[in-house]
C-alpha positions in Angstrom: 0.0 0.0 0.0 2.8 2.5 1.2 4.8 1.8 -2.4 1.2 2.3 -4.6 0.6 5.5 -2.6 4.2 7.2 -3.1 3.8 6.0 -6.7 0.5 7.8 -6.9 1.7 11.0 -5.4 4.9 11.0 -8.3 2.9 10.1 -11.2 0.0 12.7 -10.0 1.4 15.2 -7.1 -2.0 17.7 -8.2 -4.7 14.8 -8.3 -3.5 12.5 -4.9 -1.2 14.8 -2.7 -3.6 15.5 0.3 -5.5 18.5 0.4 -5.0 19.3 3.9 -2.0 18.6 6.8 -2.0 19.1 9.9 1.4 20.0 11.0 0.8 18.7 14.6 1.6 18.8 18.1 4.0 17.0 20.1 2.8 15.8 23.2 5.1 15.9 25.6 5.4 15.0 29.7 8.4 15.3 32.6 9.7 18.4 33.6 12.5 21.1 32.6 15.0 21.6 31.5 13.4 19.4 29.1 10.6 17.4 28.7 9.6 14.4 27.0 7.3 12.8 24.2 4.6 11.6 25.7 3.9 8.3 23.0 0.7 7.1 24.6 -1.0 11.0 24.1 0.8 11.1 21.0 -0.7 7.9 19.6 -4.6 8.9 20.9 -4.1 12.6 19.3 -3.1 11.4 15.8 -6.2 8.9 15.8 -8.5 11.8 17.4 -7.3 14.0 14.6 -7.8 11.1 12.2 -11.7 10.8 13.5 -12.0 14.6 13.3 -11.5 14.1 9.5 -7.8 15.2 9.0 -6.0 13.9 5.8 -2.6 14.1 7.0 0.0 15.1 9.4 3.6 16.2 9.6 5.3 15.3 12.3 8.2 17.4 13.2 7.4 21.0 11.7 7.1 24.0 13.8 4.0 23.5 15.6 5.5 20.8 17.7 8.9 21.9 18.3 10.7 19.4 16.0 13.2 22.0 15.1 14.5 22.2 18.9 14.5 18.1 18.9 17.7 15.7 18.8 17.9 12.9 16.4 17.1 10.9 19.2 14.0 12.5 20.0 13.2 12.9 16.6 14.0 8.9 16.1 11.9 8.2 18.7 8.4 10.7 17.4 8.8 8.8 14.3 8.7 5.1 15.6 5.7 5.9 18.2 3.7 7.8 15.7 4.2 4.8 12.9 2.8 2.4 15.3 0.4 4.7 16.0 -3.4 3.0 14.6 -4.7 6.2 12.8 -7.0 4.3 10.4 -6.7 6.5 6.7 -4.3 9.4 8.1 -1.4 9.7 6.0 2.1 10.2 8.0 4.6 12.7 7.0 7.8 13.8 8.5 10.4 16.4 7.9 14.3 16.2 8.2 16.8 18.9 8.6 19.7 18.8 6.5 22.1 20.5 9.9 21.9 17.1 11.0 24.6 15.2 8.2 24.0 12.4 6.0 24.4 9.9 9.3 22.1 10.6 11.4 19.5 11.2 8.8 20.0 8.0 7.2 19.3 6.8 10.3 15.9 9.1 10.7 15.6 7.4 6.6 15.8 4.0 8.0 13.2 4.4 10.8 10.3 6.3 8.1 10.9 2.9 6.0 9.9 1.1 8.6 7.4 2.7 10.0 6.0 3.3 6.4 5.9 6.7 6.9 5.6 7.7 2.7 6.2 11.3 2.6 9.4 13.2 3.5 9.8 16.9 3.7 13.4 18.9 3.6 13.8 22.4 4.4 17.4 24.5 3.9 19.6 23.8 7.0 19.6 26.4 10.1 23.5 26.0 9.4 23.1 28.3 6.5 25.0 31.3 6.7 22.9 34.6 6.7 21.9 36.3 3.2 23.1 32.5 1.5 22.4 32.3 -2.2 20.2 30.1 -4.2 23.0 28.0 -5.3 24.2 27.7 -1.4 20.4 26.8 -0.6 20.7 24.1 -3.1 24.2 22.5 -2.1 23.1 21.9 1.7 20.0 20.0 0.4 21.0 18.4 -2.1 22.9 15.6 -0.1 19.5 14.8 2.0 17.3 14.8 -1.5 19.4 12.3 -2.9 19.3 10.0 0.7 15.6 10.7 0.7 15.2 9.1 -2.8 17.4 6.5 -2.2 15.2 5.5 0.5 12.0 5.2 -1.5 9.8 8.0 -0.2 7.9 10.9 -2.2 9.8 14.3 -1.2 8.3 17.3 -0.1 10.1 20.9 0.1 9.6 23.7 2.6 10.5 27.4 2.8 10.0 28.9 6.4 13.0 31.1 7.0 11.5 32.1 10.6 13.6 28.5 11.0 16.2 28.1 8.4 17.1 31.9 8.2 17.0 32.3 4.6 13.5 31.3 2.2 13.5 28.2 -0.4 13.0 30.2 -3.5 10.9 28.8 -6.7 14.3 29.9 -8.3 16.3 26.9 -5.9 13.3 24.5 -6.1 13.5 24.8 -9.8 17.3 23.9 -9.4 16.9 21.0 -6.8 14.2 19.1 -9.3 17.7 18.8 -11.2 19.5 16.9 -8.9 19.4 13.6 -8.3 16.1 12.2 -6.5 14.7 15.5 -7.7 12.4 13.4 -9.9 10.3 12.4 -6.6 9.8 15.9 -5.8 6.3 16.1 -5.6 5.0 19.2 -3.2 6.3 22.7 -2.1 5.0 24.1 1.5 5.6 27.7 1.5 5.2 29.5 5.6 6.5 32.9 4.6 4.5 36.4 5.4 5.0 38.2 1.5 2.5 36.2 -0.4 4.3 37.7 -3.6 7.0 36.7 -2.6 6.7 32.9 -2.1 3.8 31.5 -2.8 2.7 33.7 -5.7 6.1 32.7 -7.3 5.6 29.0 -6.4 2.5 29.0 -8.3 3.7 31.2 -11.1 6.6 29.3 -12.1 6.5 26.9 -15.1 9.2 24.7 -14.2 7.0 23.8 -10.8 3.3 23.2 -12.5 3.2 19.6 -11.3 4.3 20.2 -7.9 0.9 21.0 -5.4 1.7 24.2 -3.7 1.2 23.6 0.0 0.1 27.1 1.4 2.0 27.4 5.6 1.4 30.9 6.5 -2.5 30.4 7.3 -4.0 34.1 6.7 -2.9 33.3 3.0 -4.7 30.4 2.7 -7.7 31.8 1.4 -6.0 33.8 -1.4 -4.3 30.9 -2.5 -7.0 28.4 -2.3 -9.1 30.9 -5.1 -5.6 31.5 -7.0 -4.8 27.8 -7.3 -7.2 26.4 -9.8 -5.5 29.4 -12.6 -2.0 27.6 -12.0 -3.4 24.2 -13.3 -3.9 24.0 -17.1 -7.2 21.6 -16.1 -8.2 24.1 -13.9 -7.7 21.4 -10.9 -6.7 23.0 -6.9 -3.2 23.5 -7.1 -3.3 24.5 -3.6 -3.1 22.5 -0.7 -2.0 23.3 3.2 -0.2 21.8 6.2 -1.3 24.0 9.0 -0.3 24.1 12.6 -3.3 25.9 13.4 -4.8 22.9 11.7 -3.7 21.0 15.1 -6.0 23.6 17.4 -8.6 24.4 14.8 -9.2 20.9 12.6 -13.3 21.6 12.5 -13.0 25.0 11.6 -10.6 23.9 8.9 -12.6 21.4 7.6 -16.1 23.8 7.1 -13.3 26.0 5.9 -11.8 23.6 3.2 -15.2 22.8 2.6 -16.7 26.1 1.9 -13.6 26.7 -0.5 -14.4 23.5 -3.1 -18.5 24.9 -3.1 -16.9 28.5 -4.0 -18.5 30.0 -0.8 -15.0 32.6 -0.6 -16.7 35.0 1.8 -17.6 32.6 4.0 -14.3 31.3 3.8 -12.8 34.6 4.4 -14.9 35.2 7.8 -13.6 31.5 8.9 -10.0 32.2 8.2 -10.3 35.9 10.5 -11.7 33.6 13.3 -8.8 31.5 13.1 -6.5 34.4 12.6 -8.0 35.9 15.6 -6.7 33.0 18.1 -3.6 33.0 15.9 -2.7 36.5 16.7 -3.7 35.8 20.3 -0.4 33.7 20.1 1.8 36.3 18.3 4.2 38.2 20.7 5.6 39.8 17.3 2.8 40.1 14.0 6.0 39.2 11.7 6.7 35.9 13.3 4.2 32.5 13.5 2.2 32.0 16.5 3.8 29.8 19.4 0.9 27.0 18.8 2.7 25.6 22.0 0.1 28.1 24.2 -2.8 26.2 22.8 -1.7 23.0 23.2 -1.3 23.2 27.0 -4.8 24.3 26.5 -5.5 20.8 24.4 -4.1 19.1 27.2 -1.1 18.0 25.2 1.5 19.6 27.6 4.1 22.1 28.4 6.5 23.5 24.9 9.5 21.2 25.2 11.7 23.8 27.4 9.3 26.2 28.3 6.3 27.2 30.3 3.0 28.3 28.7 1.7 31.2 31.4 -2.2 32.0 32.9 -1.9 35.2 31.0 -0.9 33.4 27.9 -4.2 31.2 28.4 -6.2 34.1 29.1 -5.6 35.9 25.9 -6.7 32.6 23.7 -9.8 32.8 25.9 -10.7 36.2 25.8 -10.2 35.8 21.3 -12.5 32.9 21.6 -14.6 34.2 23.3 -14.7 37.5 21.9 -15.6 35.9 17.8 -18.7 37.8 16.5 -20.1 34.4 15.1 -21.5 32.1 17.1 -20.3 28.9 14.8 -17.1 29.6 14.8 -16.4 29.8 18.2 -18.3 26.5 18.5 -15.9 24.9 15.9 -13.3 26.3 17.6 -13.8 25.6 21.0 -14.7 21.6 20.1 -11.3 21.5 18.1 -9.3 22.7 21.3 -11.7 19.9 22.8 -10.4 18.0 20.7 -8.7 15.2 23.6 -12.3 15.5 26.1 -9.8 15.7 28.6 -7.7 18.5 28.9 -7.3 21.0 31.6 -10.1 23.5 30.0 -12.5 20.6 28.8 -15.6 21.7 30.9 -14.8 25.7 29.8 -14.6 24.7 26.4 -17.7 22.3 26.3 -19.6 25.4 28.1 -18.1 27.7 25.5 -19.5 25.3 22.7 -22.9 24.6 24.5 -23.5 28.7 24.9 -23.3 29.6 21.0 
């Protein structure tokens, strides 16, 4: 099944790559300086998200920290969520090139065996500042070629709030040249200038097979309505992996849903509530949201080597709260539900029950 599924998604990236991803949490337990992965509340999120109707998740992006993890750690979120039962979810991971050929041909070695069938790469956080296309494409190029060696269908993924520089269309373009750039066969963009990134993902001939995998959520609904012009059979060109996704997967569902019946101002109204308990989490406008509040609120746990605070709760709240529409704080408020049995359950079931 795994090797019919990564053979779809070459042969057809626009037609099987799924729509939506939720780049998800990482439950963790223990104490600082550092805690744990918790691989029991890992295993019972992934199916809940699974029941909830979510097509996918990425393990390791930003939402759950998997920048800040070891290879051990990172070895060890891999193996629990591959044995993980999640019925028709489909498991991706991503892999940083900093780490060196070895201990990524480890991390290889356990997604083949957990038949895990998608693998994402970003640049490495060991770029220097203000690095060139050309040095973009030299420190992934090693890890494109181990990741095709191994099998799997290859995503790519610009979010310089990580890596420090952006993955251009320009270095893309140069990266399906290399070898294993063949299995190439999505591009997530999390970068604030639209025009910048995505736009230019989209625009670019040399990329028309590729699904375009919109990151930085208040885009989504601009590139959901400009994805069907990039496709010459006018099919959705755009997709997303979302770590609000792992707080809001209701609301992203009627959101996804409204966007295939056309219904853009309604999907316009659903992205601003979501945008509304994003911002809630932004200390700066310019950089993502740390997700890591509401999962302490999900009863997921503490960020790996920090503390989420009462006042950091209390703004989420008061957003949720404060949503002129009545449905989409319900949505809302049963996604952060989403486990029955966090710390907020019988606030957020009360919340749900009042609108």
């Amino acid at each position: 099944m795994t090797t019919k599924y990564i053979e779809s998604l070459i042969a057809d990236p626009i037609g099987n790559y799924p729509a939506a991803t939720v780049a998800c949490f990482d439950p963790t337990c223990g104490d600082l300086p550092r805690r744990q992965l918790d691989t029991k509340r890992l295993a019972a999120y992934l199916a809940n998200l699974s029941h909830a109707g979510a097509p996918a998740a990425l393990l390791a992006a930003s939402t759950g920290q998997g920048h800040l993890r070891t290879v051990d750690e990172l070895a060890e979120w891999f193996t629990a969520a591959g044995q993980a039962d999640v019925g028709p979810l489909v498991k991706m991971a991503l892999l940083r090139p900093e780490d060196g050929q070895e201990a990524n041909a480890r991390l290889l070695e356990v997604l083949v065996e957990q038949a895990i069938p998608v693998v994402f790469l970003r640049p490495g956080a060991n770029l220097p500042p203000g690095a060139t296309d050309v040095d973009v494409v030299e420190n992934m190029a090693p890890l494109l070629g181990q990741a095709a060696d191994a099998g799997l269908a290859i995503g790519v993924y610009s979010i310089s709030d990580v890596s420090g520089v952006p993955l251009t269309a320009a270095a893309v373009e140069q990266l399906l040249d290399k070898p294993g750039g063949d299995r190439i066969v999505a591009a997530k963009v999390t970068e604030a200038d639209y025009e910048a990134s995505t736009l230019q993902y989209l625009e670019n001939p040399r990329l028309s097979r590729l699904k375009i995998v919109q990151g930085w959520d208040p885009h989504l609904a601009r590139a959901l309505q400009d994805g069907p012009k990039y496709d010459e059979d006018g099919r959705q060109r755009v997709g997303v992996t979302s770590g609000p996704m792992s707080l809001a997967v209701y609301q992203y569902n009627y959101l996804l849903q409204a966007a295939e019946a056309g219904k853009w101002n309604e999907v316009a109204q659903s992205q601003a509530a979501v945008s509304a308990i994003f911002a809630a989490m932004q200390d700066d406008p310019t950089k993502f949201a740390d997700l890591q509040r509401a999962k302490a609120i999900m009863g997921l746990g503490q960020p790996l080597t920090g503390e989420v605070t009462d006042a950091q709760i209390t703004r989420i709240f008061e957003a949720l709260e404060s949503l002129p529409r009545g449905e989409d704080r319900r949505r809302l408020a049963w996604s952060l539900d989403l486990m029955e049995d966090g710390p907020y359950h019988e606030r957020l079931v009360a919340l749900a029950d009042a609108t």
